[in-house]
C-alpha positions in Angstrom: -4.7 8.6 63.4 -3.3 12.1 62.8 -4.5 14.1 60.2 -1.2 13.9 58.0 -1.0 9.9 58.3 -4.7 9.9 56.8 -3.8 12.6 54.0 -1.2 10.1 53.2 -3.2 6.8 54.0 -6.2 8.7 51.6 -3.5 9.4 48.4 -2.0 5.8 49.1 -5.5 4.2 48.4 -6.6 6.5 45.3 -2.6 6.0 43.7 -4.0 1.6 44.2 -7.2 2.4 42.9 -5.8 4.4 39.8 -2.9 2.2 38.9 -5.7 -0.9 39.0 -8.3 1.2 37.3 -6.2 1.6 34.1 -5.1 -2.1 34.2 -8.3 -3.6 34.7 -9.7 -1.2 31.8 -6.9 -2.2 29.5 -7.5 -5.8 30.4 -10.9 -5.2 29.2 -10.3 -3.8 26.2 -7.8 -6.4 25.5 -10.4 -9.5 25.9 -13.1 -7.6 24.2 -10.8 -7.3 21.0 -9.9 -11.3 21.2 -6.2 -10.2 20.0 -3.3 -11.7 22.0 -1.2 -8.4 20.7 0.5 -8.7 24.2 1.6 -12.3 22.9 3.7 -10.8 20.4 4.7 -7.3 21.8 5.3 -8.6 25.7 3.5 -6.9 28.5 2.8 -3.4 28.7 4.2 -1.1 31.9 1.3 1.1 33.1 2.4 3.9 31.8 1.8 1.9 28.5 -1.4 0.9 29.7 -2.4 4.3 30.3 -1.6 6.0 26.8 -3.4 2.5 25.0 -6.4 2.9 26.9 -6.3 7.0 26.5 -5.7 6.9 23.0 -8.6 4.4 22.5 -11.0 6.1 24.6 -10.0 9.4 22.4 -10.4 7.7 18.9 -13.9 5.6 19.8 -15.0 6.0 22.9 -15.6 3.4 25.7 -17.9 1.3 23.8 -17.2 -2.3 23.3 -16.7 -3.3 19.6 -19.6 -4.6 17.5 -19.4 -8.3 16.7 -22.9 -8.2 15.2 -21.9 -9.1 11.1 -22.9 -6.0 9.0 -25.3 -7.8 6.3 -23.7 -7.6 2.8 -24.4 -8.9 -0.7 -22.3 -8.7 -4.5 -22.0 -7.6 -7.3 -19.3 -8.1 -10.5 -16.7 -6.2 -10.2 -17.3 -3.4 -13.9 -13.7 -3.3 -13.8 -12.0 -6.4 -13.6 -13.7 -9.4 -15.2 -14.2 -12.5 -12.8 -13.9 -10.3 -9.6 -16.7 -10.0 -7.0 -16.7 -6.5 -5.3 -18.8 -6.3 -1.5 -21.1 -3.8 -0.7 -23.9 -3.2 2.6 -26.9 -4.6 2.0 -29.6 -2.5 0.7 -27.2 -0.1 -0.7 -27.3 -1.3 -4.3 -30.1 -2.7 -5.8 -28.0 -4.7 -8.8 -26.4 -6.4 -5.9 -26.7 -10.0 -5.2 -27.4 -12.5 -2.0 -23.8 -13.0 -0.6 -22.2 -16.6 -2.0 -18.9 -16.9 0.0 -19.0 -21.1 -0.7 -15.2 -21.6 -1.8 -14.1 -18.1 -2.2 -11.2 -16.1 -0.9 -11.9 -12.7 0.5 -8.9 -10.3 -0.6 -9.7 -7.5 2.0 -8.4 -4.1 1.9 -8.9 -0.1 2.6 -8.1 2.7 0.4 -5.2 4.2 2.2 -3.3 6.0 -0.7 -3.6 4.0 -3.9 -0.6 1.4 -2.3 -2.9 -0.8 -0.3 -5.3 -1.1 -3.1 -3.4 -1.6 -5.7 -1.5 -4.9 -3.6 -5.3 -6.1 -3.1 -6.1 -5.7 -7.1 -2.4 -7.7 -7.9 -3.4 -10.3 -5.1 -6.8 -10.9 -6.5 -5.0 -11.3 -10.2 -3.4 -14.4 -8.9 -6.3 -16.3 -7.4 -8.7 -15.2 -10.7 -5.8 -16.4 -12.2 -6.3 -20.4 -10.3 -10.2 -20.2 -11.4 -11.1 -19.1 -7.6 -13.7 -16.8 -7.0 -12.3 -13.6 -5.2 -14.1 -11.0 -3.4 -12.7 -7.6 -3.2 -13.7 -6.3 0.0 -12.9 -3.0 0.8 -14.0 -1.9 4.3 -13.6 2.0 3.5 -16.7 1.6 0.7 -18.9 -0.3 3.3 -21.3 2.2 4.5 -21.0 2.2 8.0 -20.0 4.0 11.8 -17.2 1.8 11.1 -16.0 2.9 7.7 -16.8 6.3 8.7 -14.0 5.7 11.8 -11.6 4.6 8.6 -12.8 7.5 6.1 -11.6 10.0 9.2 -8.5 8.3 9.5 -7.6 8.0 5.5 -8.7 12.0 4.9 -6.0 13.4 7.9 -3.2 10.9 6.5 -3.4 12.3 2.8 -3.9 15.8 3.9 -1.0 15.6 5.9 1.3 13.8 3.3 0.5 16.8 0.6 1.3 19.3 3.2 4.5 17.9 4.3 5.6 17.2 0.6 5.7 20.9 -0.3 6.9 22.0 3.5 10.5 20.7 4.8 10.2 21.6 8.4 6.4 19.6 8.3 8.8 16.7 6.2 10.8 16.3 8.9 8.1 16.0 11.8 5.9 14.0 9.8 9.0 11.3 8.7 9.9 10.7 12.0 6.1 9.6 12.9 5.7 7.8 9.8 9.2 5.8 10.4 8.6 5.1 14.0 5.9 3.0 14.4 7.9 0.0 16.0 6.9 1.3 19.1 4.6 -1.5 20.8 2.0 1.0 22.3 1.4 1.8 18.9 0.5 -1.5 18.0 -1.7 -2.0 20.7 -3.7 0.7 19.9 -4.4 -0.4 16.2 -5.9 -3.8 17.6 -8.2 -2.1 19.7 -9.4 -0.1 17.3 -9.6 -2.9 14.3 -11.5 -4.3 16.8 -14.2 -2.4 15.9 -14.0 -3.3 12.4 -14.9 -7.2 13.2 -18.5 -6.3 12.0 -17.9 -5.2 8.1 -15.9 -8.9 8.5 -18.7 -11.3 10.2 -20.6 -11.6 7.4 -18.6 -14.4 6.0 -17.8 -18.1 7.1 -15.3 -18.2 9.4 -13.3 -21.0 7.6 -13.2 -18.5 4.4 -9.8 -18.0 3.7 -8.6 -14.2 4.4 -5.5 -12.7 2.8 -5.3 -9.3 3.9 -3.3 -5.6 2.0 -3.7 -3.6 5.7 -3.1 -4.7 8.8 -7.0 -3.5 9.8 -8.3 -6.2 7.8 -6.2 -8.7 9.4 -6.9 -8.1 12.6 -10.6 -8.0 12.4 -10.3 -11.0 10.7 -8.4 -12.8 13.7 -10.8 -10.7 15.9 -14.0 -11.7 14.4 -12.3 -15.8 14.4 -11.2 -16.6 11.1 -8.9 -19.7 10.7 -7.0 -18.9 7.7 -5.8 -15.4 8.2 -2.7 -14.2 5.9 -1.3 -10.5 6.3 0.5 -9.1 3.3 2.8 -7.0 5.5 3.8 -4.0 3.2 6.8 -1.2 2.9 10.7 -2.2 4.0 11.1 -1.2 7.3 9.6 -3.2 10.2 6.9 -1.5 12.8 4.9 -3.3 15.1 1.5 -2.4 13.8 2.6 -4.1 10.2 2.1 -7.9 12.4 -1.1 -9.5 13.0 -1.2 -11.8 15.7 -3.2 -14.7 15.2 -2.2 -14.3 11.4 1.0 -15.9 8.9 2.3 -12.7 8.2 3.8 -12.9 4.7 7.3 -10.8 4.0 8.5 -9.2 0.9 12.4 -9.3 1.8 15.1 -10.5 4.5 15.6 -7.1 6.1 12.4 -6.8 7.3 12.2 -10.6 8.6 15.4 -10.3 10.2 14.0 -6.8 12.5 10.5 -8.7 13.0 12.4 -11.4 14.9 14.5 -8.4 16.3 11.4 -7.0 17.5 10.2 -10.3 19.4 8.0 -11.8 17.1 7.7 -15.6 16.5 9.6 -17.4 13.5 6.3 -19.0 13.0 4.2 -16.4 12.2 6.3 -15.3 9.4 7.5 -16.0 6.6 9.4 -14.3 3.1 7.5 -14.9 -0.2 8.8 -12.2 -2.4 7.2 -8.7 -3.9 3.1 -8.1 -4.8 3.0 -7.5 -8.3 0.2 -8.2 -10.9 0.3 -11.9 -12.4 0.4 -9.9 -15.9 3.5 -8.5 -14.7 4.7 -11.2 -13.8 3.6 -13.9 -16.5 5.3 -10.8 -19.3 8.2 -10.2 -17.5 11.2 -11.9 -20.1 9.4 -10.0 -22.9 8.6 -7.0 -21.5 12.5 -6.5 -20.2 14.1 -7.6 -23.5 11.8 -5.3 -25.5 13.2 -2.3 -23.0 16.9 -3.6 -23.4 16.2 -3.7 -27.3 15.1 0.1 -27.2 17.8 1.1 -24.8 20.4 -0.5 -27.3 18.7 1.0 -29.9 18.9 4.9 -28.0 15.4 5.3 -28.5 13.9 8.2 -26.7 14.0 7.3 -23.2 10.2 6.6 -22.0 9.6 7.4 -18.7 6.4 7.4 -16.4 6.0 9.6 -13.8 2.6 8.2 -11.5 1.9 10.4 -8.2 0.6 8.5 -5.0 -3.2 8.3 -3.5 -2.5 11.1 -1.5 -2.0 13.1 -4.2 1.1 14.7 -3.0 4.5 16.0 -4.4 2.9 18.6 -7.3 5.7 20.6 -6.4 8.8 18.2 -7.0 6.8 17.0 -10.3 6.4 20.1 -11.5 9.8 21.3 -11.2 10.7 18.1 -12.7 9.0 18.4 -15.7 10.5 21.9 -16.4 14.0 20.4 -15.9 13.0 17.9 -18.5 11.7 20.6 -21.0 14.7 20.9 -23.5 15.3 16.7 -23.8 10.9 16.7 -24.0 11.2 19.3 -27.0 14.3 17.6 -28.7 12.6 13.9 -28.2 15.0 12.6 -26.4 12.7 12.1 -23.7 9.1 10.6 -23.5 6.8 11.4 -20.9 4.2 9.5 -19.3 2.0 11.7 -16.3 -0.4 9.6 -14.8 -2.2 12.5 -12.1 -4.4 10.1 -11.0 -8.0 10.4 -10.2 -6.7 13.8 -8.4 -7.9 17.6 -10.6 -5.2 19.4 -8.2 -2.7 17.5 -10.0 -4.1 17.3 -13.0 -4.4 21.1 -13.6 -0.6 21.7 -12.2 0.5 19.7 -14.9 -1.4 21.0 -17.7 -0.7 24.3 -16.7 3.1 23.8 -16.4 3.2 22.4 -20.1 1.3 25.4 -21.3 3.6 27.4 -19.6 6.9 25.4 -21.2 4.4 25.4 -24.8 4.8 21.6 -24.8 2.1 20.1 -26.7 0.6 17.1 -25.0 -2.5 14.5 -25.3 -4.3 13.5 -22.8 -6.1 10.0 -21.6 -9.2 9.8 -19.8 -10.8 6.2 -20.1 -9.3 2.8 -19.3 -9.9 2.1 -22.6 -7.5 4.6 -24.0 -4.8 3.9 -21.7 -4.8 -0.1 -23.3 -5.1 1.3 -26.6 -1.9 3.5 -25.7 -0.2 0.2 -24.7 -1.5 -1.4 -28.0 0.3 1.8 -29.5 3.8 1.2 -28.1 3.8 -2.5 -28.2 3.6 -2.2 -31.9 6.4 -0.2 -31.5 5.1 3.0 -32.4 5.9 6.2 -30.5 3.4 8.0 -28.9 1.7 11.1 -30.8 3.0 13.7 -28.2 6.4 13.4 -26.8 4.1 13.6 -23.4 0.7 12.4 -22.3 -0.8 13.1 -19.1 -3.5 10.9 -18.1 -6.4 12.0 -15.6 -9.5 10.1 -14.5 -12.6 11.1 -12.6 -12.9 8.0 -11.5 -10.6 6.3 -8.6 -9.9 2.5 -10.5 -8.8 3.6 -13.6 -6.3 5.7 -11.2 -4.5 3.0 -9.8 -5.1 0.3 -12.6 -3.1 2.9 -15.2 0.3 3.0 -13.6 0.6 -1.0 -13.6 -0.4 -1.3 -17.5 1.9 1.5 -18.5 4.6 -0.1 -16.8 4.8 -2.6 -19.3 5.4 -0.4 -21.9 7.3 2.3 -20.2 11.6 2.5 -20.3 11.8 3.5 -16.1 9.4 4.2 -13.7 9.3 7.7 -11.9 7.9 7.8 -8.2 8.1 8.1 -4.7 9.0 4.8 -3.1 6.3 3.3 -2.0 4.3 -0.3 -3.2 5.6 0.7 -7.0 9.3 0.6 -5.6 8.9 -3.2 -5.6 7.5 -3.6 -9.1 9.9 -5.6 -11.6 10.3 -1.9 -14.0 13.7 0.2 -14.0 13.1 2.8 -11.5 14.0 6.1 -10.4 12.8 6.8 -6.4 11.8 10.0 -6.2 12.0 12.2 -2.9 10.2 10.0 -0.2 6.2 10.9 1.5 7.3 9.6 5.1 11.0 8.7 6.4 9.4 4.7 6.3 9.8 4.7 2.2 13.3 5.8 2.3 13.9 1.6 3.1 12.2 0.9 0.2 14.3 2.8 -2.0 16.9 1.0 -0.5 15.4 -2.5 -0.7 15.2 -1.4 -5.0 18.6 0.0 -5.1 20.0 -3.3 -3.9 18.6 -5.7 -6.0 19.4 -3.8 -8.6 16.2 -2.6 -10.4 16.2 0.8 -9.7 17.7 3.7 -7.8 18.1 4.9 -4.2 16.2 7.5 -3.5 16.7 11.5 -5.4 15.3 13.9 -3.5 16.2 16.4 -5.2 15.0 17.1 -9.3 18.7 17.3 -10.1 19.8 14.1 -9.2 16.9 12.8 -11.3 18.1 14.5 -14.4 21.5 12.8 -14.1 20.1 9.8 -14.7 18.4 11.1 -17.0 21.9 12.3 -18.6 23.2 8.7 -18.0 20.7 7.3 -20.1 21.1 8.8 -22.6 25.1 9.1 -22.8 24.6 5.1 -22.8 22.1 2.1 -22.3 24.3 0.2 -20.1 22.6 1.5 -16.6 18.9 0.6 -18.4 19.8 -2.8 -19.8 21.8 -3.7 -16.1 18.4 -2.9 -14.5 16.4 -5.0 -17.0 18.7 -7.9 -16.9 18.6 -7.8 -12.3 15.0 -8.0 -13.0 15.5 -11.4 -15.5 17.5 -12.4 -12.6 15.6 -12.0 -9.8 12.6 -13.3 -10.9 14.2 -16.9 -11.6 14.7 -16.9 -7.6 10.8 -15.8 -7.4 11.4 -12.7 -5.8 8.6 -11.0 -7.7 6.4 -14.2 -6.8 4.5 -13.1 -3.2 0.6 -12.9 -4.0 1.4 -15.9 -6.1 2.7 -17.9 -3.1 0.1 -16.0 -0.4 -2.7 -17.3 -2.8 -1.4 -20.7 -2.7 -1.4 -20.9 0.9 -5.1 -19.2 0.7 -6.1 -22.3 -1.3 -4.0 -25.0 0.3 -2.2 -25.4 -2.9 0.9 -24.6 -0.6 1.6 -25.4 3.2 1.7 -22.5 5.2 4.1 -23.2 8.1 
């Protein structure tokens, strides 16, 4: 044999022994995670093979994913009354031994407030049956495998309150956010909520699961869990939203229709309608007629403005709030700041009302923010024609927007979770191309806008208002209408089919 025939014979053999190396690694990695994800997405080219098992070994390593249950015990929730929070054994002493016997496990991460604040409405509905319902948030388990999650959360908000204040970093950042459909993508998320199947093993596998991010359902599956239901979130389909193994649970027909687009099985979906707080829900005639009554009435129009978990868009706020200065000064405008449990924000606003010499209160305690609702549904105005209110503390941060919705004329904010809540609103420039479908989904059933990127398309609705109350009241009575067809019934329904109260094929 000639030396250029064995050159050849020599690069033949390592190009076989490459190629098979990377599919027997990604087979590996694919049994180890006990997820069928190729079940749903189809089966990968190498080349897809290669970036999956790249991108794994990048994020955690070669290391097979713990299965070994990460002891936990609980504790009452201090903030919700009935609800059981989780927490690693050994890490606080007023916790109790874990008693899982007939619960459901409502499990979550703190991704933003969005994810959370689903979780929180979810767990509403089954406290609201007489079931007890664990919060179990995997980012406040303290673990390696948190820590992997804590990593992940901090580079997602510090890139979404770059990009808000930087157009060229908007435009990058939109198209990674929007584009997720891709399967590799997918892939990759199972493998690595692989790892997460210990900070799950600690409860009986036939305890039901509902699940606000897709990590928790795919541990879930991973770990073996029989009843495994995915609250699949946003308005526009991407293959990491589905959980295989899972009933993934829809909030609207666009997205249903691009899932089955997309390849996945009729059967392991289904539409239920929007997550909103059973308070919400259960006050929803009188809560709409009391805004149609002030609209008709031309009160001053009462608007909240709540920023995201990420704490982004102090710029578009801002500039907001000094477009609204003459209406705020005249009373013809009310205004609601919730900043959040972030200072940055926070200080921005205080500063920019000092600035305008706006006088304003602020609210720092739970407790205030009801006894502000008490306020208004006495149908009293509020002391200041705005009120920012700031927390320290991260509940009261999310909690606050859903109680002032009840009370407030149109809610201001990017379109995420919030653009699904039954309140007139006004979709503010988006955090990620993926919420611009959201806006969308609220524009067209009629409870709120498309989205205004910029401040001056806000303020003609603003002039709209208050020319007339016929765009407030439409919005109001779309709500009335929509929830006599249950659209705003989904953690009602996914609970049911947690508790076998409903089937769930």
């Amino acid at each position: 044999m000639g030396l250029g025939a064995l050159i050849a014979l020599q690069y033949k053999l390592f190009v076989i022994i490459w190629f098979e190396g990377i599919s027997v690694a990604y087979a590996r990695l694919i049994a180890a995670a006990n997820l069928d994800v190729d079940s749903i997405h189809g089966k990968p080219s190498w080349w897809a093979k290669f970036k999956v098992v790249m991108v794994y070994t990048i994020n955690v390593g070669s290391m097979k994913p713990p299965v070994d249950a990460l002891p936990l015990v609980e504790e009452a929730s201090p903030h919700v009354r009935g609800l059981v929070t989780t927490w690693r054994e050994g890490k606080n002493a007023s916790a109790e031994d874990l008693k899982p016997d007939g619960a459901i496990v409502v499990g979550t991460i703190r991704m933003g407030y969005g994810h959370h604040r689903i979780a929180y409405a979810t767990t509403s509905w089954a406290l609201g049956m007489g079931k007890k319902t664990y919060f179990h948030d995997l980012l406040g388990l303290d673990s390696e495998e948190a820590g992997l999650i804590k990593t992940i959360d901090k580079f997602y908000s510090q890139i979404s309150r770059i990009q808000a204040e930087f157009r060229a970093i908007e435009l990058i950042w939109g198209y990674l956010t929007a584009n997720g459909a891709n399967a590799d993508l997918a892939r990759q998320f199972a493998l690595v909520s692989a790892h997460f199947q210990t900070l799950m093993a600690g409860f009986p596998r036939d305890t039901p699961i509902i699940s606000t991010f897709p990590y928790v359902g795919l541990a879930a599956v991973a770990c073996g869990f029989t009843k495994v239901i995915n609250l699949v979130f946003d308005n526009h389909a991407q293959s990491f939203h589905i959980v295989p193994g899972a009933i993934n649970l829809i909030q609207g027909p666009t997205m249903y229709h691009e899932f089955l687009r997309m390849g996945v099985n009729p059967k392991d979906l289904k539409i239920v309608g929007h997550w909103i707080p059973k308070d919400m829900v259960d006050n929803l005639t009188y809560d709409c007629n009391a805004r149609k009554e002030r609209a008709l009435a031309k009160k001053p129009t009462r608007v909240l403005c709540s920023v995201g978990g990420a704490g982004a868009q102090k710029t578009f706020v801002c500039s907001l709030i000094k477009s609204m200065a003459e209406r705020i000064k005249k009373g013809t405008c009310q205004l609601l700041l919730n900043a959040g449990d972030h200072t940055h924000m926070h200080e921005a606003f205080a500063a920019c009302l000092d600035e305008l010499q706006i006088p304003y209160d602020t609210v720092d305690t739970l407790q205030g923010v009801h006894d502000f609702c008490e306020r208004m549904r006495s149908k009293l105005e509020p002391k200041n024609t705005v009120t920012i209110f700031a927390f320290t503390v991260y509940f009261p941060a999310v909690a606050t927007t859903d109680i002032l919705c009840r009370v407030s004329d149109v809610l201001a904010c990017k379109p995420g979770e919030l653009a699904f809540y039954p309140v007139p609103k006004l979709m503010l420039r988006r955090v990620g191309d993926h919420e611009y479908y959201s806006a969308l989904r609220c524009s067209e059933v009629g409870d709120g806008t498309m989205e205004l990127r910029e401040v001056e398309e806000v303020i003609t609705y603003l002039d709209i208002f208050d020319a007339a109350p016929d765009c407030l009241v439409s919005m109001n009575d779309a709500i009335l209408a929509n929830a006599k067809i249950g659209m705003y019934d989904g953690c009602k329904v996914a609970v049911e089919m947690a508790t076998g109260a409903r089937p769930i094929r």
